[in-house]
N, C-alpha and C positions, 0 to 999 in steps of 0.2 A: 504494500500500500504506500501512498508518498502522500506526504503532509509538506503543506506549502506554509513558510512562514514569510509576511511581510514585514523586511528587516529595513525600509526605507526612511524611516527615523532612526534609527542607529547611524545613518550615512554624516556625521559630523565629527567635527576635531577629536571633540574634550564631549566623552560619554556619558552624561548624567541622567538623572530621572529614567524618563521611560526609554532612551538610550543605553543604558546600563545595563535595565530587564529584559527587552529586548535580545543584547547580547548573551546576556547571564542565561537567560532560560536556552538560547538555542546551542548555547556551548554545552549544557548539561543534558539536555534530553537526546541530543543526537549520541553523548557517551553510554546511556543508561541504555537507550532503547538501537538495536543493531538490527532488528529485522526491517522495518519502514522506512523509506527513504526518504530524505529530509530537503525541500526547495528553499535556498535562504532567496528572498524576489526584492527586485527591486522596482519601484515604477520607473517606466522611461525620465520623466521630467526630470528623474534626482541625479543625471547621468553627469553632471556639471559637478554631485559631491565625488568623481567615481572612485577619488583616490582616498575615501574616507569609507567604501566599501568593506565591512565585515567578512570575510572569506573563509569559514573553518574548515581546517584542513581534516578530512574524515572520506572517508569511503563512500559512508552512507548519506552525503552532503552536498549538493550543489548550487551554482550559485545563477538565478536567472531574473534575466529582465523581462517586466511589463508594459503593457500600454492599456488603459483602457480606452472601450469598452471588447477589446477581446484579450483571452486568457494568457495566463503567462506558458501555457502549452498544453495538451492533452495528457487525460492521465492523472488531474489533479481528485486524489478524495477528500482532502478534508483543505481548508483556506483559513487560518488564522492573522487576524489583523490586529497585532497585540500593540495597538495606539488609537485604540478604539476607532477602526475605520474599515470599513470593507468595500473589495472594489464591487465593480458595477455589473461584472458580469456573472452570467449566473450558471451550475453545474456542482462544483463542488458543494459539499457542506460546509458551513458557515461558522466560523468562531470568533468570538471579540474577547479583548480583552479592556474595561473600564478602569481607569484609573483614577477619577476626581470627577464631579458634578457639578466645579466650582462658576460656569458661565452659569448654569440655569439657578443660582442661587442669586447672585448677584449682577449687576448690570453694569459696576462699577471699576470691574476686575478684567475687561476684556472692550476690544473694539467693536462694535455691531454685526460687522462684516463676519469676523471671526467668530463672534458670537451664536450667527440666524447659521453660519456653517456648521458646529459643532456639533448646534441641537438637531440637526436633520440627520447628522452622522446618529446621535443615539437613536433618533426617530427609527430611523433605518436597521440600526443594531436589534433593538426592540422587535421589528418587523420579520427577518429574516435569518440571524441567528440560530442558528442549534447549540447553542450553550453558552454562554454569558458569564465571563468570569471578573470578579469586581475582585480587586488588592486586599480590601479590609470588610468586614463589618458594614462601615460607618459610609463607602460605597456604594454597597447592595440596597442598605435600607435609602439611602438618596434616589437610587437609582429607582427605586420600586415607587417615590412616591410621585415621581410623571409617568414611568411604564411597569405600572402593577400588573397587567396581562404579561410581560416577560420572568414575575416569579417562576414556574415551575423549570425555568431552563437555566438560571441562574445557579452560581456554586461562587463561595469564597476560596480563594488561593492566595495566602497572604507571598510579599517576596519576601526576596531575603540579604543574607548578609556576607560578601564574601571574605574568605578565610583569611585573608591577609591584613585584616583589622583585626590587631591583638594589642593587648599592651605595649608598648617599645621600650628601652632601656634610655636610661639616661643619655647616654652619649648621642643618641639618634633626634631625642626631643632637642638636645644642645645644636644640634646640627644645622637642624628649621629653624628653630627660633635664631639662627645667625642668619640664615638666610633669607628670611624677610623680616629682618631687623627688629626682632620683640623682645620683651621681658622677659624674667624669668616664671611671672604670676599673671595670669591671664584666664578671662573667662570667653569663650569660643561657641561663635555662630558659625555655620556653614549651610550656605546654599546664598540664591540670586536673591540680588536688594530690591524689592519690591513692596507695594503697600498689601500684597497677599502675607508677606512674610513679616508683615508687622515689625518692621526694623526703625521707624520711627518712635515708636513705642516703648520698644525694650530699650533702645538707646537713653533715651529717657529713666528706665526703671534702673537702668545702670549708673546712674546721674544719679538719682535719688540714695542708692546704696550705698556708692564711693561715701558720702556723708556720714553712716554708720562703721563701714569698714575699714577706711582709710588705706593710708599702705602706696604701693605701688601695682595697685591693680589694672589691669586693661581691661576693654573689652575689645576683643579680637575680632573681626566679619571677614569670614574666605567667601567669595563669590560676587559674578558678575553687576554690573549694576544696571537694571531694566531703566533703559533710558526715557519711556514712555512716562515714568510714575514721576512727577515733576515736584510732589512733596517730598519723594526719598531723595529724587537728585538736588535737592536746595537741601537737605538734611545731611548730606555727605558732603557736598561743597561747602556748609558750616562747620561740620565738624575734625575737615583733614589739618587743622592743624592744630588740634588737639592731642596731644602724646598716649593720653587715657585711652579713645577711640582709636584704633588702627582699622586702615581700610587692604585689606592684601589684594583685592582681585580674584583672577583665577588661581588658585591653588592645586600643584600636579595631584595626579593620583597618589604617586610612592610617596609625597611626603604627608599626606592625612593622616596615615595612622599614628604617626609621631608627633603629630599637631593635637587630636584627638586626648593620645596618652598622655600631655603636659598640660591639658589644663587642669585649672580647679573645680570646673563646671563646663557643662554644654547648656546654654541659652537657646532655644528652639521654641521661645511663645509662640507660635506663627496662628495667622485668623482659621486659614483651614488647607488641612492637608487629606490627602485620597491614602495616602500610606504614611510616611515620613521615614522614609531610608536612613538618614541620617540620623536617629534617635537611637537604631540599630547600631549603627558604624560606631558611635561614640561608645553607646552602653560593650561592643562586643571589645575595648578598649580599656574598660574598668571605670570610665568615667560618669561621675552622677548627672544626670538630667534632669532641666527644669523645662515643661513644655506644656502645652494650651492644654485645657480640661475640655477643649471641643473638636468635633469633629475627628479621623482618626488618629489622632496626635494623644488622645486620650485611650485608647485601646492596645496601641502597641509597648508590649512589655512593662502592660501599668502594673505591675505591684512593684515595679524596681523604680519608677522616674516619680518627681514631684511633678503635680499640676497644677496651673492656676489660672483665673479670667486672664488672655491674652485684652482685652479691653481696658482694663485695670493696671496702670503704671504702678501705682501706691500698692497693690497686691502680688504685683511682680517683682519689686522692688525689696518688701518684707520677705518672700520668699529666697530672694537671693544672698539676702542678709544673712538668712538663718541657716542656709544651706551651706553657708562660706563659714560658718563660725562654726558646722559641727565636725568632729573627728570623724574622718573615713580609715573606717576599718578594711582589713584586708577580707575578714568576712561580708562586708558590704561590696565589695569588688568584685569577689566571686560569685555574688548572688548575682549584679549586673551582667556577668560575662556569662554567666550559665542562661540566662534569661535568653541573652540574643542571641549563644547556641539553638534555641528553638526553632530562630529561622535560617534557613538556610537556604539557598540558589538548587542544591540538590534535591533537597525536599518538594521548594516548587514544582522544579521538572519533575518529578515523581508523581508528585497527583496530579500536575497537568496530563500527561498521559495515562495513568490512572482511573479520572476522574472526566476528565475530557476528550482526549485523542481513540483510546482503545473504545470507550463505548459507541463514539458516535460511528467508528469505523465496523465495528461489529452488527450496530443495530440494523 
């Protein structure tokens, strides 16, 4: 049987979000499962990223281009569109994968255009789909309350965490912190500066704290800066020449886990998250988390992380305070890192074909 994956969002530099998953599930399912033949597809238009192409090298792995509205070749059983989008023609069976519901909540967080586009992509998912796989929880129930007739095809697959986020040793956090110029005490966000990420806010509740804690504290931000949201980018152009706030940018892969493992906290209030990868990365690092009591940011590996109203500076603020004042134990470190052994990139692949792949192929 051959199972077609659309891997044309992964076709970028620097692989985050649904980029990552993407990669991470096709590099693992194609290891686990060696009978079924694996299509990594690309659409024609993306042919401009080509040299940012995914390519696993495997047996049972090939790498083809699309165009809609005809197929990427004969012979396709099953068409997963793991960035919640599927093409136009029809034959195969159907898979999506959802990540976030975050346009149909808000009107505030997307351009229109983008907007009336997305909601037609779930409209669609909802429509034609044979199984419906939402990241979290918090997902599925979104996702069910504009297309409640797509219950019964729905299943959760949370992702996961890869294995090269582990504690790092001294010398390695010494290492990063030379090279993009930090402290030795820092509290650490990672992901894109946007008003979805509430980086206005927490910068704020970071200001309020410094007053209680004193010291040489920083607050650290690794990631891009969405140039669209014009209260973050007047929020970062006040703040770069503040020594307390550091702004890094893009931050490589190999040096996160070492960024990760030196702070004293990971800051992650965000307004709303479809999963939050990065709650994983840090927790499977030893690091304590402080992250939103909504949306999935609240679900993932909550008995290990603090929550609080990300609306609330004054609440996020006391939280920080009290989290920076208590002793971390080496038992509190292993209970974080055991937590986000739970998830794993293997485990996904697993029940995606599992759970997904083998039954629709069999039905």
């Amino acid at each position: 049987m051959r199972i077609a994956i659309d891997a044309t969002s992964a076709a970028v530099p620097h692989r985050t979000g649904i980029a990552r998953y993407i990669q991470s599930l096709i590099e693992h399912v194609k290891e686990i499962d060696q009978e079924n033949e694996y299509w990594v597809c690309y659409r024609l238009s993306c042919l401009k990223a080509f040299r940012h192409f995914y390519r696993p090298a495997a047996k049972n792995t090939r790498v083809r281009i699309f165009q809609e509205p005809f197929p990427p070749g004969r012979g396709i059983d099953v068409f997963h569109g793991p960035d919640a989008r599927l093409p136009s023609f029809s034959g195969p069976r159907m898979v999506a994968t959802v990540h976030d519901l975050l346009v149909l909540f808000s009107e505030g967080f997307a351009g229109e255009k983008f907007r009336s586009t997305t909601i037609s992509r779930y409209r669609d998912i909802a429509r034609r789909a044979r199984r419906i796989v939402c990241v979290s929880e918090s997902t599925r129930r979104d996702f069910l309350r504009f297309f409640p007739e797509a219950e019964p095809r729905m299943c959760v697959i949370p992702e996961g965490v890869d294995s090269r986020f582990s504690p790092r040793a001294a010398h390695e956090v010494s290492r990063v912190r030379r090279k993009y110029d930090m402290g030795p005490d820092y509290v650490l966000y990672v992901g894109n500066l946007s008003r979805r990420k509430n980086v206005v806010r927490m910068i704020e509740a970071f200001r309020q704290a410094l007053r209680a804690v004193g010291g040489g504290l920083q607050f650290v931000l690794a990631g891009k800066l969405c140039a669209g949201d014009e209260e973050v980018v007047e929020c970062v152009r006040s703040n770069r020449g503040d020594d307390r706030i550091r702004f890094l940018g893009y931050v490589a892969d190999e040096d996160l886990p070492a960024l990760y493992s030196g702070a004293r906290l990971f800051f992650f209030a965000t307004l709303y998250e479809g999963f939050g990868l990065p709650i994983l990365e840090a927790l499977a690092c030893g690091t304590p988390v402080l992250t939103s009591n909504v949306s999935a940011s609240a679900e993932i590996a909550a008995e290990v992380t603090t929550k609080v109203n990300p609306l609330s500076p004054e609440e996020m603020a006391a939280a920080l305070v009290d989290l920076l004042s208590r002793a971390d134990t080496a038992a509190d470190k292993a209970a974080r890192q055991e937590a986000a052994r739970r998830y794993g990139w293997r485990k996904t692949a697993e029940r995606m074909l599992r759970e997904v792949y083998l039954p629709i192929l069999t039905a």
